[in-house]
Structures are given as structure tokens and as C-alpha cells.
C-alpha positions as CSV (number, residue, x, y, z in Angstrom):
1,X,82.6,15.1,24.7
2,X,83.1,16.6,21.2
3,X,80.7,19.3,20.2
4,X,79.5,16.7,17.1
5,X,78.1,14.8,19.8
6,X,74.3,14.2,19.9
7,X,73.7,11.8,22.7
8,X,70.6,9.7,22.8
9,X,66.7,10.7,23.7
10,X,65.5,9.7,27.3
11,X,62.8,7.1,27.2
12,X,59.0,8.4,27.6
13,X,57.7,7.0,30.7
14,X,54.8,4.6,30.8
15,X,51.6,6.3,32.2
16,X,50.6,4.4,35.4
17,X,47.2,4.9,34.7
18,X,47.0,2.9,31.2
19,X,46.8,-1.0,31.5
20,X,48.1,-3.3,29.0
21,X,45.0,-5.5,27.4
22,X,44.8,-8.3,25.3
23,X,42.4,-9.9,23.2
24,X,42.9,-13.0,22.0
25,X,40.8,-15.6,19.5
26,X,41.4,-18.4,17.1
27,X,39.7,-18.2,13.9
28,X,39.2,-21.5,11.3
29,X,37.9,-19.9,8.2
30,X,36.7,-21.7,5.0
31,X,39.0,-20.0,3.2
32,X,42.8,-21.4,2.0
33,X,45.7,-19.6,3.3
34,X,46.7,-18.7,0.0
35,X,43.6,-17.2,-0.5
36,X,44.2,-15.0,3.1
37,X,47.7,-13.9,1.9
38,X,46.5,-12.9,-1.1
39,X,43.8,-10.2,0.1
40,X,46.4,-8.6,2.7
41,X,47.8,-7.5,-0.8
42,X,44.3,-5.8,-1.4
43,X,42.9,-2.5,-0.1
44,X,39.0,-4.0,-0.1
45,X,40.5,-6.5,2.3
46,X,41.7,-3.3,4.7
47,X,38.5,-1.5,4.3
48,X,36.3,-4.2,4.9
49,X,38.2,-5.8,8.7
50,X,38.8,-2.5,9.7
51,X,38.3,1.5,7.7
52,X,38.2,3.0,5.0
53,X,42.2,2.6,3.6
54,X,43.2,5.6,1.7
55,X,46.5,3.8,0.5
56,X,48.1,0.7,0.9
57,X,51.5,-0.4,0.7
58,X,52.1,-3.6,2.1
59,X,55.6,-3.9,3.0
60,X,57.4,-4.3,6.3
61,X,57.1,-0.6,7.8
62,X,55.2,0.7,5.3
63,X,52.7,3.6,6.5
64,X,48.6,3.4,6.5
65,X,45.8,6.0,6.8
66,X,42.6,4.6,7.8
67,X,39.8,6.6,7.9
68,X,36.4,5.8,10.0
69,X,34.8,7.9,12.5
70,X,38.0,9.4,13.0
71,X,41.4,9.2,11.1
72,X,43.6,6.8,12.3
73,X,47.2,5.3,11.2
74,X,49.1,2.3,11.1
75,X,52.1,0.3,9.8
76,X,53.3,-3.0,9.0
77,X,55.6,-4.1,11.9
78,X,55.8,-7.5,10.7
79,X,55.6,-9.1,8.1
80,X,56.7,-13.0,8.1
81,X,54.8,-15.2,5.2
82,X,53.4,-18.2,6.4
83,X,54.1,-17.6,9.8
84,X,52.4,-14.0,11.0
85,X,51.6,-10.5,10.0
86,X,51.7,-8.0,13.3
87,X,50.0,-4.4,11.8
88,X,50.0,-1.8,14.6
89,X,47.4,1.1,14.0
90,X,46.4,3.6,16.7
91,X,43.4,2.8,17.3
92,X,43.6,-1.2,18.0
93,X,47.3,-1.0,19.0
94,X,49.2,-4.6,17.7
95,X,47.4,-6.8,15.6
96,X,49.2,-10.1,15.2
97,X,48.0,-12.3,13.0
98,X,49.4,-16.0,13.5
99,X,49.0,-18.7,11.2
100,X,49.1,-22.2,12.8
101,X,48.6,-24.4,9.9
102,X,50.6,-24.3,6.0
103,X,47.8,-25.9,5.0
104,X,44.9,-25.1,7.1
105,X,43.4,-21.6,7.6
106,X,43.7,-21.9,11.2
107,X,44.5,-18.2,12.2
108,X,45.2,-17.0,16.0
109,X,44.6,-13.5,16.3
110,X,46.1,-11.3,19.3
111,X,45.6,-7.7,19.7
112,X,47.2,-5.6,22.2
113,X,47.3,-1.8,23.9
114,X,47.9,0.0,26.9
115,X,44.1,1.8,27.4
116,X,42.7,3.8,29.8
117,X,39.8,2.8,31.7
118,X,37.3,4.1,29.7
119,X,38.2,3.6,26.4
120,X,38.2,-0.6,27.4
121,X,35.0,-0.8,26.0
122,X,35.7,1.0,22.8
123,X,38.6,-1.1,21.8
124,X,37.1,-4.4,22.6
125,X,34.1,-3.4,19.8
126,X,36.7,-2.7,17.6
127,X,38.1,-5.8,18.2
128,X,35.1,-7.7,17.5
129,X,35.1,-5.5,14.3
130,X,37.7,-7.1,12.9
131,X,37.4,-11.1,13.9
132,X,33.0,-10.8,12.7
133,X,34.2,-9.1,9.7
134,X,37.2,-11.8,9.0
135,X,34.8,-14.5,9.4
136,X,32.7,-12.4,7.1
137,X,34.8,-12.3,4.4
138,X,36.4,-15.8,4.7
139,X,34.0,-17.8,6.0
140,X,34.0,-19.4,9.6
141,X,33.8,-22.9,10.5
């Protein structure tokens, strides 16, 4: 090995004790897909599914601050117009957003995180959070 050498980090190892949860829905909302894509470019949209957004940059990788009852962040892991968005945030872990329809607003909605047993119950309000205020903002069917 040279001394220029820098070698590559070990991998953090999973903790055994957090389980990997899902929740999963499908939304129809009253709302055109046009209409959807064009509020993920707004911060009202941000602060109204989830917290407060102090600034919003919606490109792929781009960095978020939310702030509720605590601080949170997030980024843009994915972004893939007409097919999905996936935002990842601390506090709900991934967010996909899939849209099944170019012409429709049929929307699948998975979010995913490792979690401890007692913060289950947390992240499954959150969760609901985000697909009553959706259907809030959008209109369910």
C-alpha cells in the first residue's frame, strides 16, 4: 500500500433491536397530476403534509429542514416525473410517492423505517399526518 492510500469506511451495523416497518396506502384524489407536480415545487405544499419547511429546493439530493415539535431533516432521494418522488426525512424515513396513472391522480404512497418498539406508534401518526392532510389538500375520492 502507498501512504496516499485511504481505504474505504467499514459499514455500520444494523441494530438488532430496530424492525423495518412499512406503511402503505393508495390515494385517488380530485386533483390532476399536473396540479400534484406542481405543489411539490411549493413550500405551502411541504408545510401543510408534513412541518413547517424553512427552505425548499426541490432537486434530486437537495437538503430540507423541517421544523415541528422538533427539527427534523430530509432530502430528495428521488426524483422521477411522472413516475415517483421518494423524500427521505428523519422522522418518517422513505416516503415514496408512486404515481400509477399519466392521467389519473391515482397516487400509491409507501413509507418505510427501521423503529424501535416504542416509537411504532409515533410514526404511524405521522404517517396518517401526511395521507389526511394529502387528501386535505387535494381532495379524496
Amino acid at each position: 500500500m502507498s501512504d496516499n492510500f485511504v481505504g474505504f469506511a467499514q459499514s455500520p451495523k444494523a441494530d438488532p433491536n430496530r424492525r423495518l416497518k412499512t406503511y402503505a396506502t393508495e390515494l385517488n384524489l380530485a386533483a390532476d397530476l399536473k396540479t400534484i407536480f406542481a405543489a411539490f415545487n411549493e413550500p405551502e405544499f411541504y408545510e401543510h403534509s408534513f412541518d413547517k419547511l424553512v427552505k425548499l429546493d426541490f432537486r434530486q439530493g437537495a437538503k430540507l429542514t423541517f421544523e415541528g415539535e422538533t427539527q427534523y431533516r430530509g432530502t430528495f432521494a428521488r426524483i422521477d416525473i411522472p413516475r415517483e418522488i421518494i423524500l427521505l426525512t428523519e422522522l418518517h424515513g422513505e416516503i415514496a410517492f408512486r404515481f400509477k396513472d399519466r392521467k389519473g391522480s391515482h397516487i400509491q404512497l409507501q413509507v418505510k423505517k427501521a423503529l424501535l418498539e416504542d416509537e411504532i406508534s409515533a410514526w404511524s401518526a405521522a404517517c396518517e399526518k401526511i395521507v389526511s392532510n394529502l387528501g386535505a389538500a387535494f381532495g379524496s375520492k
